[in-house]
N, CA and C atoms as an extended XYZ file, in Angstrom:
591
Properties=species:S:1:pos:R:3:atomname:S:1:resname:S:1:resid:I:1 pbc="F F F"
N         0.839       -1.181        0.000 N   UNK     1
C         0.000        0.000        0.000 CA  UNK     1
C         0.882        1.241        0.000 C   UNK     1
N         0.768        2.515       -0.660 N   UNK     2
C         1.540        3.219       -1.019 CA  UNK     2
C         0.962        4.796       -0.056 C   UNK     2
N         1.842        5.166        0.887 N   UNK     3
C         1.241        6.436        1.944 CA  UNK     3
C         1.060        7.669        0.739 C   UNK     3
N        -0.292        8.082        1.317 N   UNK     4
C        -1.198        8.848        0.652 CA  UNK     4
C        -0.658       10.353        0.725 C   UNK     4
N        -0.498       11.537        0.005 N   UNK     5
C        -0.238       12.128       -0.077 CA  UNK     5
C        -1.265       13.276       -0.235 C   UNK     5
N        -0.948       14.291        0.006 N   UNK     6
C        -1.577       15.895        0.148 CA  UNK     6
C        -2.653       15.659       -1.306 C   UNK     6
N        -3.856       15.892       -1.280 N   UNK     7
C        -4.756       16.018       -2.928 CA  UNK     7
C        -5.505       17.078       -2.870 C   UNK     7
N        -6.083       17.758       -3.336 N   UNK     8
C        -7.237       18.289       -3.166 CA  UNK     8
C        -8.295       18.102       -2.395 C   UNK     8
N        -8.487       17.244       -1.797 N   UNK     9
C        -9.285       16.336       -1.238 CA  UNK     9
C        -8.658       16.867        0.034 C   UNK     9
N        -9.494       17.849        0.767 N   UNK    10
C        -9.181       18.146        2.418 CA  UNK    10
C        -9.419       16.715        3.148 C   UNK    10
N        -9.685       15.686        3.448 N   UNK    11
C        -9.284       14.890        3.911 CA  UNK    11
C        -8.486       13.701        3.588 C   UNK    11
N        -7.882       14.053        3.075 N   UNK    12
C        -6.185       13.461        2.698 CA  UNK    12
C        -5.379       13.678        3.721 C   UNK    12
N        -4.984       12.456        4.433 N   UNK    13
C        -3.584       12.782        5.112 CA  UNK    13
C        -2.465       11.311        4.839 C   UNK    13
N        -1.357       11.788        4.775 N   UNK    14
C        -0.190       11.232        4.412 CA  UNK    14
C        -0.164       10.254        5.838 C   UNK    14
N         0.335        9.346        5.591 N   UNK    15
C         0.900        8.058        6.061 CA  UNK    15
C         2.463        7.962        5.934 C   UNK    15
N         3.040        6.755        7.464 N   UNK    16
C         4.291        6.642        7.812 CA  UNK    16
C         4.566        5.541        6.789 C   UNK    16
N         5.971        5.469        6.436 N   UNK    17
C         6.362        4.051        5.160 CA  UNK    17
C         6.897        2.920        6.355 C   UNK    17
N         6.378        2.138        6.500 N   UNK    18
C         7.040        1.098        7.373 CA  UNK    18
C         8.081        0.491        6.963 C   UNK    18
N         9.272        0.142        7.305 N   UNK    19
C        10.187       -0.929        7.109 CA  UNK    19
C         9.688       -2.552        7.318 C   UNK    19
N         9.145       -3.598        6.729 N   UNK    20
C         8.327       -4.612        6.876 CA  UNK    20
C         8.872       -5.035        8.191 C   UNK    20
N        10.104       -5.082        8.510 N   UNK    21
C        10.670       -5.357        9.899 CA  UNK    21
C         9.841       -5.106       11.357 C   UNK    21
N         9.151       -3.989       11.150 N   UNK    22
C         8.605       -2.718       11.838 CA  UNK    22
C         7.364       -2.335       11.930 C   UNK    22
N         6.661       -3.461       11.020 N   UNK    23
C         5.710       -2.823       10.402 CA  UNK    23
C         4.309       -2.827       11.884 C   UNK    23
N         3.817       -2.351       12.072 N   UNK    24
C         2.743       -2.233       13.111 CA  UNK    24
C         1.994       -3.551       13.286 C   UNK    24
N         1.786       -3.889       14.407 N   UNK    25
C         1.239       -5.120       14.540 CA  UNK    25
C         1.783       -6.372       14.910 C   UNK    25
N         2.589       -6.110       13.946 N   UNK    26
C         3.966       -7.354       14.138 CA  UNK    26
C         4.721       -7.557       14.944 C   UNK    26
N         5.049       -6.279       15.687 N   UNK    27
C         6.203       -5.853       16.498 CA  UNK    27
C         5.826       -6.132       18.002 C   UNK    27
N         6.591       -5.938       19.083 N   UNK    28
C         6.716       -6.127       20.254 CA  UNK    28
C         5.907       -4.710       20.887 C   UNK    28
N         5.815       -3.593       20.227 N   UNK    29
C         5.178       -2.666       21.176 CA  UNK    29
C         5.050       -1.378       19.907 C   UNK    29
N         4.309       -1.095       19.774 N   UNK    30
C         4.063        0.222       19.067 CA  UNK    30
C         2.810        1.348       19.582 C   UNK    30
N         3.583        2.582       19.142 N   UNK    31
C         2.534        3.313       19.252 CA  UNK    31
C         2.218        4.644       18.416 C   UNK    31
N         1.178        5.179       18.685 N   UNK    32
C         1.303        6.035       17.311 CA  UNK    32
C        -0.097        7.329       18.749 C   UNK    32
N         0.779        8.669       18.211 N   UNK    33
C         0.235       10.070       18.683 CA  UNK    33
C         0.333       10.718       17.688 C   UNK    33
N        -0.789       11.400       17.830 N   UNK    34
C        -0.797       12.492       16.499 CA  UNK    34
C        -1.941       14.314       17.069 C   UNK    34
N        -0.949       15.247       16.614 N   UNK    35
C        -1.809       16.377       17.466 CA  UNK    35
C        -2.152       17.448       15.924 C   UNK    35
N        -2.941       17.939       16.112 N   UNK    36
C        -3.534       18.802       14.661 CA  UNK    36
C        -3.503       20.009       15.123 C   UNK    36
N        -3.008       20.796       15.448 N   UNK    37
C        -2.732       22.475       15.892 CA  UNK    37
C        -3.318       23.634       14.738 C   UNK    37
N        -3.988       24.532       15.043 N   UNK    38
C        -4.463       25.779       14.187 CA  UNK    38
C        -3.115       26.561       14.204 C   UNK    38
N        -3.182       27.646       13.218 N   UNK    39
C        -2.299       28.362       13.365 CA  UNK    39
C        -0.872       28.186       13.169 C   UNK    39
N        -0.759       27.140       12.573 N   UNK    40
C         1.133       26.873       12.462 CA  UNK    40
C         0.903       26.572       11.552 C   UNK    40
N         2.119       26.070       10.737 N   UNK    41
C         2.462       25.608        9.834 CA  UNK    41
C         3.684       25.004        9.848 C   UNK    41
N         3.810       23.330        9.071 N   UNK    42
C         4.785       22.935        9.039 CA  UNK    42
C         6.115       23.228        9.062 C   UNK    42
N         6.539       24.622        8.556 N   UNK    43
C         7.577       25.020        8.103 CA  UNK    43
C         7.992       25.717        9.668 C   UNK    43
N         7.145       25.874       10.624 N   UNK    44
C         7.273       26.190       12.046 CA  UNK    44
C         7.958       24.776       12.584 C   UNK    44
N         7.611       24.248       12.500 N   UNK    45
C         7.589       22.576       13.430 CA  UNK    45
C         8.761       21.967       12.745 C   UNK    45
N         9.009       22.012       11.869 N   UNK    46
C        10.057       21.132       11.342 CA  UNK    46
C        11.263       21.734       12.269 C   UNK    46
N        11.898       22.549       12.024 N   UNK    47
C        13.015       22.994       12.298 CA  UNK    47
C        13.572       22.925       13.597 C   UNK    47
N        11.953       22.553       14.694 N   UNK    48
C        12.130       22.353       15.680 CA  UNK    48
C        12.640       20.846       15.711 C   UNK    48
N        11.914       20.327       15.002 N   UNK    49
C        11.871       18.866       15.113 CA  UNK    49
C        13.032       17.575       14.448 C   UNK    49
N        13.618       18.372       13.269 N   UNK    50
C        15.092       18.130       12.420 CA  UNK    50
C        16.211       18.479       13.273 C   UNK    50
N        15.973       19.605       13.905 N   UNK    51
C        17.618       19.987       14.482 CA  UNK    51
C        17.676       19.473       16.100 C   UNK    51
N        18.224       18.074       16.382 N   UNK    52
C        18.473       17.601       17.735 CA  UNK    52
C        18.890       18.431       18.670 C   UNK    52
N        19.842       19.539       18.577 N   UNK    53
C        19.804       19.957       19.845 CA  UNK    53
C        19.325       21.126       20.371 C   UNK    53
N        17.527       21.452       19.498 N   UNK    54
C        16.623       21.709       19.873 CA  UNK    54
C        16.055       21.142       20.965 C   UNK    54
N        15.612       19.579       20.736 N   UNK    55
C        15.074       18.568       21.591 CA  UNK    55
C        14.531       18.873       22.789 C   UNK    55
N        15.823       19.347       23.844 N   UNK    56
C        16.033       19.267       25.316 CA  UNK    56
C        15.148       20.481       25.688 C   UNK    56
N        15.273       21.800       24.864 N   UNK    57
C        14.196       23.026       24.757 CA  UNK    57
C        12.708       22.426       24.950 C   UNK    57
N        12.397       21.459       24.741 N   UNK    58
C        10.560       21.445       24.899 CA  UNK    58
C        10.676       20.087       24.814 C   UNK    58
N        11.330       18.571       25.181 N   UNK    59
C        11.097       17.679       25.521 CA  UNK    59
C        12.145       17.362       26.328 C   UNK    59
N        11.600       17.150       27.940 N   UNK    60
C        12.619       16.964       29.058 CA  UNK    60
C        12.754       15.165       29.195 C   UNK    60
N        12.317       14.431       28.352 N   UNK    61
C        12.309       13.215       28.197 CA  UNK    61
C        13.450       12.311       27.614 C   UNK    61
N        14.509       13.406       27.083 N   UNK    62
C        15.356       13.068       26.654 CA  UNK    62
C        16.823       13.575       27.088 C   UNK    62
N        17.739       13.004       27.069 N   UNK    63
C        19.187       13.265       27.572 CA  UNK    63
C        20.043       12.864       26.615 C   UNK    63
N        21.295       13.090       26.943 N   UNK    64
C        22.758       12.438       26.801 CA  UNK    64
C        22.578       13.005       24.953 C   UNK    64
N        22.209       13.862       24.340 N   UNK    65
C        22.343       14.120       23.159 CA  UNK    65
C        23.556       14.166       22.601 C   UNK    65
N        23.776       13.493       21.307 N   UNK    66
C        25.458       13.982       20.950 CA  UNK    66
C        24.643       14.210       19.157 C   UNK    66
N        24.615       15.135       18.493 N   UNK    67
C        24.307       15.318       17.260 CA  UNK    67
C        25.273       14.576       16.265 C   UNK    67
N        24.579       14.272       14.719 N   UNK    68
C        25.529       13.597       14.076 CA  UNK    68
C        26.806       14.631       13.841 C   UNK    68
N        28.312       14.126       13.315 N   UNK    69
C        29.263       14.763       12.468 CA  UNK    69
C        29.067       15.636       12.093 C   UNK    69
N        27.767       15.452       11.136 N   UNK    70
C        27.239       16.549        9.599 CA  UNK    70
C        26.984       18.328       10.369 C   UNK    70
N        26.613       17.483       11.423 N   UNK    71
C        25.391       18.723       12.227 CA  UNK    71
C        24.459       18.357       13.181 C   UNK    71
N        23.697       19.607       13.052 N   UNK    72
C        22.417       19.282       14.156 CA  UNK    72
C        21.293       18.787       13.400 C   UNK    72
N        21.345       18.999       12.241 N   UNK    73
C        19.957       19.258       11.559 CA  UNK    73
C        20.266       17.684       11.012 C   UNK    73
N        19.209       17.052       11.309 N   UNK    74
C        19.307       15.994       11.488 CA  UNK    74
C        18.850       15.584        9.309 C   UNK    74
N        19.544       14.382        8.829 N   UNK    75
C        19.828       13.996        7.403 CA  UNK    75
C        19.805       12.574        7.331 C   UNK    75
N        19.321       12.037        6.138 N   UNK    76
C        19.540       10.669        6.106 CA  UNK    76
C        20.475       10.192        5.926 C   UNK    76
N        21.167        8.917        6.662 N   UNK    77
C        22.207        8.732        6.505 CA  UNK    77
C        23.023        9.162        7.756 C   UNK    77
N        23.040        9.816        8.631 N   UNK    78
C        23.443       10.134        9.593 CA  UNK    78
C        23.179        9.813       10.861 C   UNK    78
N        24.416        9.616       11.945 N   UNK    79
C        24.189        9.105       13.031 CA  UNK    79
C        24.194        9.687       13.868 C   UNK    79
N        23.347        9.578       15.289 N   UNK    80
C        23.542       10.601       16.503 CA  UNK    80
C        22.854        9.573       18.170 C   UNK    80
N        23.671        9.928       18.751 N   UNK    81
C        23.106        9.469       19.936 CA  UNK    81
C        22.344        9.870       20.787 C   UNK    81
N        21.329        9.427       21.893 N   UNK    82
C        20.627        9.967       22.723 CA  UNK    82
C        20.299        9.062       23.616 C   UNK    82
N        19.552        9.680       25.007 N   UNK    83
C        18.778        8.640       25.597 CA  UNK    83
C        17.246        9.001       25.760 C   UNK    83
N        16.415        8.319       25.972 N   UNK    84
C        14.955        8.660       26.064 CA  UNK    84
C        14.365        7.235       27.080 C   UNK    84
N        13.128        7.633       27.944 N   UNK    85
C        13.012        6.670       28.657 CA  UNK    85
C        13.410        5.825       29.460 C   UNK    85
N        14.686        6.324       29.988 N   UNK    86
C        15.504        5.704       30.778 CA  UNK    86
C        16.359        4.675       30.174 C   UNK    86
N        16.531        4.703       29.034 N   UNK    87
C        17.091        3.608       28.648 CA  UNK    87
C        18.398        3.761       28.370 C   UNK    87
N        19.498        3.099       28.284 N   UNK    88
C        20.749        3.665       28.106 CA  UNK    88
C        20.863        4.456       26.470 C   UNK    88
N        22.096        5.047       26.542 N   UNK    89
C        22.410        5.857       25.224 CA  UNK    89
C        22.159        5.136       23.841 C   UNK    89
N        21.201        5.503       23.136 N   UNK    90
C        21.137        4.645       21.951 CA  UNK    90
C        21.863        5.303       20.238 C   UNK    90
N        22.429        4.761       19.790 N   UNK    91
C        23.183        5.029       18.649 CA  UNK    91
C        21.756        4.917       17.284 C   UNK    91
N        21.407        5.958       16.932 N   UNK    92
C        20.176        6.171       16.450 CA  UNK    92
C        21.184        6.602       14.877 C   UNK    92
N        20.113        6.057       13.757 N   UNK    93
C        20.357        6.312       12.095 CA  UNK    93
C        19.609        6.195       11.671 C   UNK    93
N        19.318        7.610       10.863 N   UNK    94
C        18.580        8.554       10.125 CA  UNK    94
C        18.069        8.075        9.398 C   UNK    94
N        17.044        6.909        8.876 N   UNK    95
C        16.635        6.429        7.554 CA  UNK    95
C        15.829        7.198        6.246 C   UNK    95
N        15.206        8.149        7.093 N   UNK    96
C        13.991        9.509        6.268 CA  UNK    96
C        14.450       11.243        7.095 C   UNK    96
N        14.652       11.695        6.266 N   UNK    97
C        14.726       13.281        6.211 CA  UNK    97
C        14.530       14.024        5.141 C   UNK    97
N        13.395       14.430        5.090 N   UNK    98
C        12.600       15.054        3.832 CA  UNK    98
C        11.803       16.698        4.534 C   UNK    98
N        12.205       17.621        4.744 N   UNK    99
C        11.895       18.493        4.933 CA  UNK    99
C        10.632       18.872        4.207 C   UNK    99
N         8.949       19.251        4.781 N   UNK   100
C         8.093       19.640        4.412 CA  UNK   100
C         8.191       20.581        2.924 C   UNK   100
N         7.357       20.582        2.198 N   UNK   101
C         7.733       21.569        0.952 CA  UNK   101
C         6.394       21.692       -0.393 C   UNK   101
N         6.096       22.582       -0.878 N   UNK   102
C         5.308       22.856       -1.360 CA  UNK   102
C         3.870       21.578       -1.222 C   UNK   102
N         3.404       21.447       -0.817 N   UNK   103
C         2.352       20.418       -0.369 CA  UNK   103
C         2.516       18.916        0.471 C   UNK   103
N         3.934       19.057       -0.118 N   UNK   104
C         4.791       17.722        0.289 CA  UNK   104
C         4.674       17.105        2.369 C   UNK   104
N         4.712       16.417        3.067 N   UNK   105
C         4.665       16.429        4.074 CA  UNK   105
C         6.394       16.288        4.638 C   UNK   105
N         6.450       16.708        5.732 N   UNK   106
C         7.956       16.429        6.147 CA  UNK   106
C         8.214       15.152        6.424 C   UNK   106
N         9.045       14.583        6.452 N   UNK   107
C         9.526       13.374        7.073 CA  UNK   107
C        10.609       12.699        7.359 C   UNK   107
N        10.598       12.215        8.813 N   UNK   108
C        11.816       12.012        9.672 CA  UNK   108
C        11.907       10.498       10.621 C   UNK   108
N        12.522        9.957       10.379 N   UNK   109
C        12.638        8.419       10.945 CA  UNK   109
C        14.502        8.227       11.085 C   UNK   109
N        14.292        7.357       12.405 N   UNK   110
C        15.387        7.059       12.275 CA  UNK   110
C        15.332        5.200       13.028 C   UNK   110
N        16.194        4.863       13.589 N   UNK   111
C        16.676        2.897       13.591 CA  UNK   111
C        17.224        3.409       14.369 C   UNK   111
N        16.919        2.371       15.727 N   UNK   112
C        17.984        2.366       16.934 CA  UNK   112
C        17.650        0.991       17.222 C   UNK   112
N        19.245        0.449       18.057 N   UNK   113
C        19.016       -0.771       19.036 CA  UNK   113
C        20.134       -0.999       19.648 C   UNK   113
N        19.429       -1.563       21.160 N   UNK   114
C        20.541       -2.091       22.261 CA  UNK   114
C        20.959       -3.434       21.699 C   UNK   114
N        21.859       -3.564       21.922 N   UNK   115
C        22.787       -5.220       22.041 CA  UNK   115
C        22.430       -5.954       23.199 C   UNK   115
N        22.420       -6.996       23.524 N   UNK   116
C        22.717       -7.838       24.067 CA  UNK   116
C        21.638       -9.052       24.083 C   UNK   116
N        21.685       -9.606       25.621 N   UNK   117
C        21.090      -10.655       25.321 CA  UNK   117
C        19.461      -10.626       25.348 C   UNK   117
N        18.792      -11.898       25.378 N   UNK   118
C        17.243      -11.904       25.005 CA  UNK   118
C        16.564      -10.691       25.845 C   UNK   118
N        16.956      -10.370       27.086 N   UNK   119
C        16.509       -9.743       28.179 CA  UNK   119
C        16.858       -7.903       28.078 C   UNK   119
N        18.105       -7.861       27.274 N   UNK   120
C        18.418       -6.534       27.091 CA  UNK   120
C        17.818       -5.912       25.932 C   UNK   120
N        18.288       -7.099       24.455 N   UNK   121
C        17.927       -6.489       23.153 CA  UNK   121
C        16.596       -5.791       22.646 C   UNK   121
N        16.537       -4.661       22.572 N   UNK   122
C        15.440       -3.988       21.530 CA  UNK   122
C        16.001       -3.705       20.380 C   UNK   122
N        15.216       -3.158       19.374 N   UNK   123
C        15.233       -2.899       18.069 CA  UNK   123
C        14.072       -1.865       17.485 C   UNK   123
N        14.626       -0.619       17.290 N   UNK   124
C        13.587        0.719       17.435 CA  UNK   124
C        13.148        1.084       16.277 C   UNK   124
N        11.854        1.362       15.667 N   UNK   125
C        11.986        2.181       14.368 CA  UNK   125
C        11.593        3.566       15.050 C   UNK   125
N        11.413        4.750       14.719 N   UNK   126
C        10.309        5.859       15.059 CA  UNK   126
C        10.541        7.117       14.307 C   UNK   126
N         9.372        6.996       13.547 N   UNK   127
C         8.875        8.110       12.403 CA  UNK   127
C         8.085        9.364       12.598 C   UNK   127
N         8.317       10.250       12.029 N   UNK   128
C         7.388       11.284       11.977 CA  UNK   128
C         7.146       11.774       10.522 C   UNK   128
N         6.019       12.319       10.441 N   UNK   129
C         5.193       13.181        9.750 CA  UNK   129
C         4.714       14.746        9.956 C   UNK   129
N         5.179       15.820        9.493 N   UNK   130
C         4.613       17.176        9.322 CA  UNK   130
C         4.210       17.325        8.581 C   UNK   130
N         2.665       17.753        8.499 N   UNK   131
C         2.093       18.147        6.777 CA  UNK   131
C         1.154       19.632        7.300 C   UNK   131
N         1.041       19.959        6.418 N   UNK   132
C         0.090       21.367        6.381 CA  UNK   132
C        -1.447       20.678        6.220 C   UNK   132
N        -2.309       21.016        6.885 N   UNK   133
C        -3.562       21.034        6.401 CA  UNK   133
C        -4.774       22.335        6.214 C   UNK   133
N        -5.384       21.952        5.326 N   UNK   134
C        -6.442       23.024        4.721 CA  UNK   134
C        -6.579       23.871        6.291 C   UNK   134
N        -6.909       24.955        6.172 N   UNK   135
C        -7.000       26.016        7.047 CA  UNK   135
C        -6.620       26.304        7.825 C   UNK   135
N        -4.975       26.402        7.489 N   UNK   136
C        -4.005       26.868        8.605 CA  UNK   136
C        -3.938       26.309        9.434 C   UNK   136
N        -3.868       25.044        9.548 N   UNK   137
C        -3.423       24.048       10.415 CA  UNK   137
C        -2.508       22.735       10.170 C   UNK   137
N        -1.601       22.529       10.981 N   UNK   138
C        -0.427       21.351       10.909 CA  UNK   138
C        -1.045       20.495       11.867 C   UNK   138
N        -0.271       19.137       10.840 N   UNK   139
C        -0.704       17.701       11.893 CA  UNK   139
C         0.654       17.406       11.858 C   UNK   139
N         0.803       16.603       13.036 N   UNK   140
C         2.501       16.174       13.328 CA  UNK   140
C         1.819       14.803       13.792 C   UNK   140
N         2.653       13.539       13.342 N   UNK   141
C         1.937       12.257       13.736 CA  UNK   141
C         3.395       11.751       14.219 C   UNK   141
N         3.451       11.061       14.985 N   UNK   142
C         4.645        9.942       15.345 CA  UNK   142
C         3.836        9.001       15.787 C   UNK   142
N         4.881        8.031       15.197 N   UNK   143
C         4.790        6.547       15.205 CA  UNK   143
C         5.888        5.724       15.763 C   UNK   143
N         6.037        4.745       16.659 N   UNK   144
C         7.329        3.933       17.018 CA  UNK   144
C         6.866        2.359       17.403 C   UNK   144
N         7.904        1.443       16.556 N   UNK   145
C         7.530       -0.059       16.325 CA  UNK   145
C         8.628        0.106       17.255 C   UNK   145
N         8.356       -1.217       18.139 N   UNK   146
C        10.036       -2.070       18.575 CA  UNK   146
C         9.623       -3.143       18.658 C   UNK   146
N        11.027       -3.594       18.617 N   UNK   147
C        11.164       -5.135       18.454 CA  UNK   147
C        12.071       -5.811       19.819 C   UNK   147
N        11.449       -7.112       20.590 N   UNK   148
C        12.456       -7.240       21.660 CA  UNK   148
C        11.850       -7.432       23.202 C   UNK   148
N        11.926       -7.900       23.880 N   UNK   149
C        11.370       -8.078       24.932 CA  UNK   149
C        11.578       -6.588       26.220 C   UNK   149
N        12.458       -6.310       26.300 N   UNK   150
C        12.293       -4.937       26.945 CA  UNK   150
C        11.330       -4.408       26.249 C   UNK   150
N        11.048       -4.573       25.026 N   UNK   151
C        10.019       -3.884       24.015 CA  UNK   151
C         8.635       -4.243       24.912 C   UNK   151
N         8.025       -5.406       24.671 N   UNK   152
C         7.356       -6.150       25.214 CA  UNK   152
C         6.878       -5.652       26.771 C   UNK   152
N         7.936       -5.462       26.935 N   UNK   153
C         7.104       -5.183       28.734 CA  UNK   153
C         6.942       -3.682       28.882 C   UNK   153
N         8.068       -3.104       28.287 N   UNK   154
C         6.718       -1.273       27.715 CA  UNK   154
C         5.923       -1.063       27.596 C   UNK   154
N         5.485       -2.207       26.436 N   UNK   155
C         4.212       -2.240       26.248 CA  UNK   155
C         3.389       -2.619       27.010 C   UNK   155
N         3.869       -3.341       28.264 N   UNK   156
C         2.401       -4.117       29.500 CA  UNK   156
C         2.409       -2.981       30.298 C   UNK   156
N         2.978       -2.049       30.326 N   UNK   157
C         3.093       -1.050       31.742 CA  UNK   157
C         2.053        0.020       31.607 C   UNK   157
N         0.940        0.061       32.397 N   UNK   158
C         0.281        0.727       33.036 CA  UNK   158
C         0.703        1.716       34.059 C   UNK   158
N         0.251        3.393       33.690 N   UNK   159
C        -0.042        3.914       32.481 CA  UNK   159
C         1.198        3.837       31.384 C   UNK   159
N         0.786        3.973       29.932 N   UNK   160
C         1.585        3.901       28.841 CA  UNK   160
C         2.680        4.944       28.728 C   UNK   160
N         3.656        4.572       29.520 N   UNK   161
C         5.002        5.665       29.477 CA  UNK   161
C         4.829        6.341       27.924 C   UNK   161
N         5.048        5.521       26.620 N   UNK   162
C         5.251        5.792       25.491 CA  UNK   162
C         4.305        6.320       24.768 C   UNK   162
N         3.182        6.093       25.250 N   UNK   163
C         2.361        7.258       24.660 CA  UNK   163
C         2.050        8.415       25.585 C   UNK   163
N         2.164        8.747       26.679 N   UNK   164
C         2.513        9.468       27.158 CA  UNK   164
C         3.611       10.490       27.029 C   UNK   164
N         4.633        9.881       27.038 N   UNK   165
C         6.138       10.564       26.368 CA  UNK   165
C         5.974       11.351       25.021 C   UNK   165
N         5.423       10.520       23.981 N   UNK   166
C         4.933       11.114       23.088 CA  UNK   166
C         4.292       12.395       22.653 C   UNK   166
N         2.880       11.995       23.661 N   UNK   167
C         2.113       13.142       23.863 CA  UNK   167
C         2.838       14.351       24.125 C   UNK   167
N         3.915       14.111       25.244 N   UNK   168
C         4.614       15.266       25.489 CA  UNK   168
C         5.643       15.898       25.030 C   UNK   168
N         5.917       14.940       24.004 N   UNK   169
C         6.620       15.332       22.780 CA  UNK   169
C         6.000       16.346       21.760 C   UNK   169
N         4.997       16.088       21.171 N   UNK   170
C         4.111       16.988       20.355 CA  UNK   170
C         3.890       18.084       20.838 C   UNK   170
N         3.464       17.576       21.912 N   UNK   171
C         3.082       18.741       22.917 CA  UNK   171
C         3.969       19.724       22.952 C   UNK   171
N         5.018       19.970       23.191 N   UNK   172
C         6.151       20.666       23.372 CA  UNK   172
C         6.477       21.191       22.359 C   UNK   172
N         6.720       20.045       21.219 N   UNK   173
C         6.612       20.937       19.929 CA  UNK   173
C         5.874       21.980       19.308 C   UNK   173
N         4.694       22.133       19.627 N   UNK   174
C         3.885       22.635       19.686 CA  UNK   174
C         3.757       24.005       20.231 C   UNK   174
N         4.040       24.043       21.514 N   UNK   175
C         4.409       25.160       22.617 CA  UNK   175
C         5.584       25.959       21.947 C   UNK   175
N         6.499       25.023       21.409 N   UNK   176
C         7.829       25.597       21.358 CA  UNK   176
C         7.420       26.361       19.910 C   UNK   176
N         6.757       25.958       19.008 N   UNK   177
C         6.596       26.803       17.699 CA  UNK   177
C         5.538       27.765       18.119 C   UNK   177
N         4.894       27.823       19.105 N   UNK   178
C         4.121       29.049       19.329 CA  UNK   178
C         5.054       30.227       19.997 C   UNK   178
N         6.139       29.620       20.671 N   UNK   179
C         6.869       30.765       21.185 CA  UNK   179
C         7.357       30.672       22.611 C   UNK   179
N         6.158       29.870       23.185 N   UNK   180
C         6.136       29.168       24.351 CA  UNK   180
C         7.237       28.097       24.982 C   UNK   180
N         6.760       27.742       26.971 N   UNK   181
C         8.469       27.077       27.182 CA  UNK   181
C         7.374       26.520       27.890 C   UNK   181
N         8.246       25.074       27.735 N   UNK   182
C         7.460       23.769       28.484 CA  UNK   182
C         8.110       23.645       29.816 C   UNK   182
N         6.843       23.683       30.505 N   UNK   183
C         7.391       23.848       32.287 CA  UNK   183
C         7.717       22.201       32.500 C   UNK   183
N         8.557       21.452       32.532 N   UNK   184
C         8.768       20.187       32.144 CA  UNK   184
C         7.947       19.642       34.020 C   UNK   184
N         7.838       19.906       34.434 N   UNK   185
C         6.920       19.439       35.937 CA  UNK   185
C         5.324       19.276       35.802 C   UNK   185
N         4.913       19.947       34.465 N   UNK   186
C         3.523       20.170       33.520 CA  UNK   186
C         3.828       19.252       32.818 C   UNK   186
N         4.485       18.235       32.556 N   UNK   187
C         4.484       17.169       31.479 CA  UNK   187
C         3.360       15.543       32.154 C   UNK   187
N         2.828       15.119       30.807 N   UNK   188
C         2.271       13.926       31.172 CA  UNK   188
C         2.842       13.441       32.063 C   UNK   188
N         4.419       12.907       31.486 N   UNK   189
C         5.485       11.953       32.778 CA  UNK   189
C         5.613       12.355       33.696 C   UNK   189
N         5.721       13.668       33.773 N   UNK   190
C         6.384       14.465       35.216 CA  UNK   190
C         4.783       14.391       35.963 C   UNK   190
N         3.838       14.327       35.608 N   UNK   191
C         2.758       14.911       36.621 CA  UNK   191
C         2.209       12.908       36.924 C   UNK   191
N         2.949       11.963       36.424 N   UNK   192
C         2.508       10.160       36.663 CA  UNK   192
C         3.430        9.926       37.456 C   UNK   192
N         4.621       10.789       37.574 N   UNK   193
C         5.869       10.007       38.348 CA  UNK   193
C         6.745        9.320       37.388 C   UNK   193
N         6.827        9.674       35.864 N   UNK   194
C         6.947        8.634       35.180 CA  UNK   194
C         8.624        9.085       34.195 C   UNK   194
N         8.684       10.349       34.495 N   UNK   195
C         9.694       10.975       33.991 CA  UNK   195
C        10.658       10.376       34.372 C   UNK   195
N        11.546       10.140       33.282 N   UNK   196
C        12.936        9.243       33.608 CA  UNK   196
C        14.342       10.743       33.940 C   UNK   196
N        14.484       11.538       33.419 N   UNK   197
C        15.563       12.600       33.671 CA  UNK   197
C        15.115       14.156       34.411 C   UNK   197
């Protein structure tokens, strides 16, 4: 099936490309948030959302950033480290970087995974989407497959760290292209107990 793109048709929205590896359903834990904001526009959100060591500005969910070689502005093909969720530093590569553009939607994915044994190993995809929609409004969608038994028990934990995290991911993004600063103690995680940094 081929992700749908911007038409004439105000209810058109673009879709994530799965890696079959990854693909939803299949996997050990996925989840998918998506927020539709008035008033922005993609070309706001991206820049927040491409250049890593933005990040820490409006998502306190994440640490230990090291940007790729190239830069900040994150490219396919490029590697960069981070941590998120408490999990140790993950060596993350860029598979999609397509900057939003004349109708086009943005798009950004990258591949991460821990080593070791049955008990340690995950295997990460996690994508995003920026598109413009009819009347001055942006949708930002993320999506994240893993693969792996740490995967697995993410997924059993009540409440859902990862969609939660998420949420407060967008969220932030969001704040941060309005102009706004995320009181990180106002976050989903921070207000469950759930915040890892």
């Amino acid at each position: 099936m081929q992700p749908s793109s911007p038409t004439n048709d105000a209810t058109a929205q673009s879709a994530i490309i799965w890696p079959a590896r990854y693909l939803p359903g299949t996997t050990s834990n996925f989840t998918s948030n998506e927020t539709v904001a008035a008033d922005l526009s993609a070309s706001q959100i991206w820049p927040l959302l491409a250049d890593i060591t933005q990040w820490q500005t409006y998502y306190p969910n994440c640490a230990h950033i090291t940007p790729p070689a190239s830069g900040p502005i994150l490219q396919k093909g490029a590697t960069f480290h981070f941590s998120t969720f408490g999990f140790p530093v993950l060596e993350a590569h860029v598979r999609e970087a397509v900057a939003p553009e004349r109708g086009q939607p943005g798009r950004l994915a990258w591949s991460a995974a821990l080593e070791g044994g049955e008990d340690e190993a995950v295997d990460v995809y996690h994508a995003w989407l920026v598109e413009d929609l009819p009347g001055g409004r942006v949708r930002v969608l993320t999506q994240e497959s893993q693969v792996g038994k740490p995967a697995a028990e993410l997924a059993s934990r009540r409440p859902n760290v990862m969609l939660l995290g998420h949420q407060d991911w967008l969220d932030g993004l969001v704040t941060a292209a309005r102009g706004g600063r995320v009181v990180k103690e106002e976050t989903n995680l921070a207000k469950t107990g759930l915040l890892a940094y």
